[in-house]
FIKEMI-792933 format. One record per residue: x negated, y, z negated of N, C-alpha, C, CB in turn. Coordinates in steps of 0.001 Angstrom, whole numbers, padded with zeros to 6 digits, always signed. Glycine has a CB too. Layout:
N
XYZXYZXYZXYZ;...
% end
This chain:
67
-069217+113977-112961-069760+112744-113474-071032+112393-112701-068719+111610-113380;-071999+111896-113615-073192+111482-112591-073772+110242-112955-074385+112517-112536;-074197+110333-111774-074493+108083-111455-076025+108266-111520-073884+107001-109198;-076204+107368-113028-077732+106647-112642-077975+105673-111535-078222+105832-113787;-078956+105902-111034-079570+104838-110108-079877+103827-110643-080630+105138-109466;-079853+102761-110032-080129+101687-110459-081898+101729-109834-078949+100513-109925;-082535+101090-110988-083994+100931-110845-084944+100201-109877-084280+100492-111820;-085878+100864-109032-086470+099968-107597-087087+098952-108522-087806+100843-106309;-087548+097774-108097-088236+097025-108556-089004+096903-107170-087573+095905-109280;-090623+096582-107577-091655+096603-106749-091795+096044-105427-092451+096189-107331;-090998+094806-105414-090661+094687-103866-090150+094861-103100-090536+094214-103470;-088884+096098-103262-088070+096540-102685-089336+097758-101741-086758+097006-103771;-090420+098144-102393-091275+098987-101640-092529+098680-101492-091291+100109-102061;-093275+097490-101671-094269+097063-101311-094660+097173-100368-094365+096295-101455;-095531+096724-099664-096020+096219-098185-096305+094950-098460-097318+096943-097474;-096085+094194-097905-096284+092685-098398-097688+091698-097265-094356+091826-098171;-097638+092705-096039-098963+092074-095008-100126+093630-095398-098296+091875-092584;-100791+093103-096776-101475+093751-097316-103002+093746-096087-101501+093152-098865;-103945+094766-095917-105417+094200-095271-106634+094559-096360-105819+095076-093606;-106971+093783-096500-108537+093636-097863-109493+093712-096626-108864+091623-099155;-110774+094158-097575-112120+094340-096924-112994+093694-098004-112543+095972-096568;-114445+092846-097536-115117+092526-098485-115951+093370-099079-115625+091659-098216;-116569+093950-100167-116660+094525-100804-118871+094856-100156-115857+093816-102240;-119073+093837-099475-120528+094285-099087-120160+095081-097665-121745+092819-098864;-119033+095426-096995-118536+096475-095711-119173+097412-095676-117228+097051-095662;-119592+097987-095112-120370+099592-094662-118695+100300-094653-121541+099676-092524;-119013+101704-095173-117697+102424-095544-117445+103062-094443-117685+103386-096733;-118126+103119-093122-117773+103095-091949-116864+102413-091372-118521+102948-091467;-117118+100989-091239-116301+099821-091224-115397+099839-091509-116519+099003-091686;-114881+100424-093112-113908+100357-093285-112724+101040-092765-114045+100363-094099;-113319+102600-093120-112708+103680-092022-111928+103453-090607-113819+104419-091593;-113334+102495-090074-112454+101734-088561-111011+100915-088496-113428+100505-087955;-111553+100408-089872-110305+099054-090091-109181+099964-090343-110519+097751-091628;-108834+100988-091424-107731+101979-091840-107527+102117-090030-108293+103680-093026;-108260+102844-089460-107531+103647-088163-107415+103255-087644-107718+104448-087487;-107508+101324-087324-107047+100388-086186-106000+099883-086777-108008+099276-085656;-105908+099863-088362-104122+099709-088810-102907+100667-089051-104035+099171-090039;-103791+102017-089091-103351+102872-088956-102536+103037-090445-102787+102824-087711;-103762+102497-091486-103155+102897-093273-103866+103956-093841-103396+101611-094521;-103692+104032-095106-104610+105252-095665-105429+104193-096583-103690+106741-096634;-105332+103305-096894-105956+102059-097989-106225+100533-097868-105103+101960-099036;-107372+100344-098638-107558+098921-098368-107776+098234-099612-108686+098652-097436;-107406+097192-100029-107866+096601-101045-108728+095864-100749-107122+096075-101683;-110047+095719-101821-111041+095808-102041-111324+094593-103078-111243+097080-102324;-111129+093331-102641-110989+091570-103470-112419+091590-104029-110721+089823-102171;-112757+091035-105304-113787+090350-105905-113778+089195-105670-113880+090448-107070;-112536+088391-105370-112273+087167-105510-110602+086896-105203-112786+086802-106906;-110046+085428-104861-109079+085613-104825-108171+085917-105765-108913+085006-104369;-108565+085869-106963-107553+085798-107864-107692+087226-109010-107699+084237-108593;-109068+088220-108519-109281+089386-108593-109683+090437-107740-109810+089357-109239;-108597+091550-108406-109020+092674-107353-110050+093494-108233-107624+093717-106751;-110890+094294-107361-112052+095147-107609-111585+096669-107383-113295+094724-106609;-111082+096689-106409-110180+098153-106455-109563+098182-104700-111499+099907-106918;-108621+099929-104843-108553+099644-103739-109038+101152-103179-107189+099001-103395;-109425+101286-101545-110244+102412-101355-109195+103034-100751-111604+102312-100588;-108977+104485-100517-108100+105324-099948-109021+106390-098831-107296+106101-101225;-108401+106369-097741-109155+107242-096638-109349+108382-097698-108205+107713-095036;-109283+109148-098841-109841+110439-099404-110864+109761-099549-109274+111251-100635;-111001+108611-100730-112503+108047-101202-113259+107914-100248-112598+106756-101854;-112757+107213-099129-114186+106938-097591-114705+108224-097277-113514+106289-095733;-113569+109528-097354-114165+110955-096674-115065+111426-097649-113019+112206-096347;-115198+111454-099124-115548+112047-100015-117351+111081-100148-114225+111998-101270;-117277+109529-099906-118109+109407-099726-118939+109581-098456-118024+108715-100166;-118336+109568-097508-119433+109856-096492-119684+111424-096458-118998+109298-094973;-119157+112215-097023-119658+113589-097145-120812+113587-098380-118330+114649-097473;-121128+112944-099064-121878+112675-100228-123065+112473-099649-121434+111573-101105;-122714+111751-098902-124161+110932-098536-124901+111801-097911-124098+109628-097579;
% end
């Protein structure tokens, strides 16, 4: 016999002490901020009540190799 799982719902795995960066940051900066929190991502606010995106240490590496 086999047991469905019962379904996560999103706050069971969130992070809930999220860290945002403002969106005029040097992508340096940001980089610093990831490795002094020691995440792979930051969200990236337009505003409070919109997000603009969020950046992932691949995107910071991919752009500073661009440049």
């Amino acid at each position: 016999m086999s047991r469905t799982a019962a379904p996560l719902v999103v706050n069971e795995v969130m992070t809930s002490d999220v860290v945002t960066i403002d969106p005029s940051e040097t992508v340096e900066n940001a980089a610093r901020v990831m490795t002094r929190f020691g995440i792979s991502s930051l969200i990236v606010p337009v505003s409070y009540t919109h997000l603009r995106a969020h950046e992932t240490s691949l995107h910071l590496v991919c752009r500073l190799l661009l440049e």
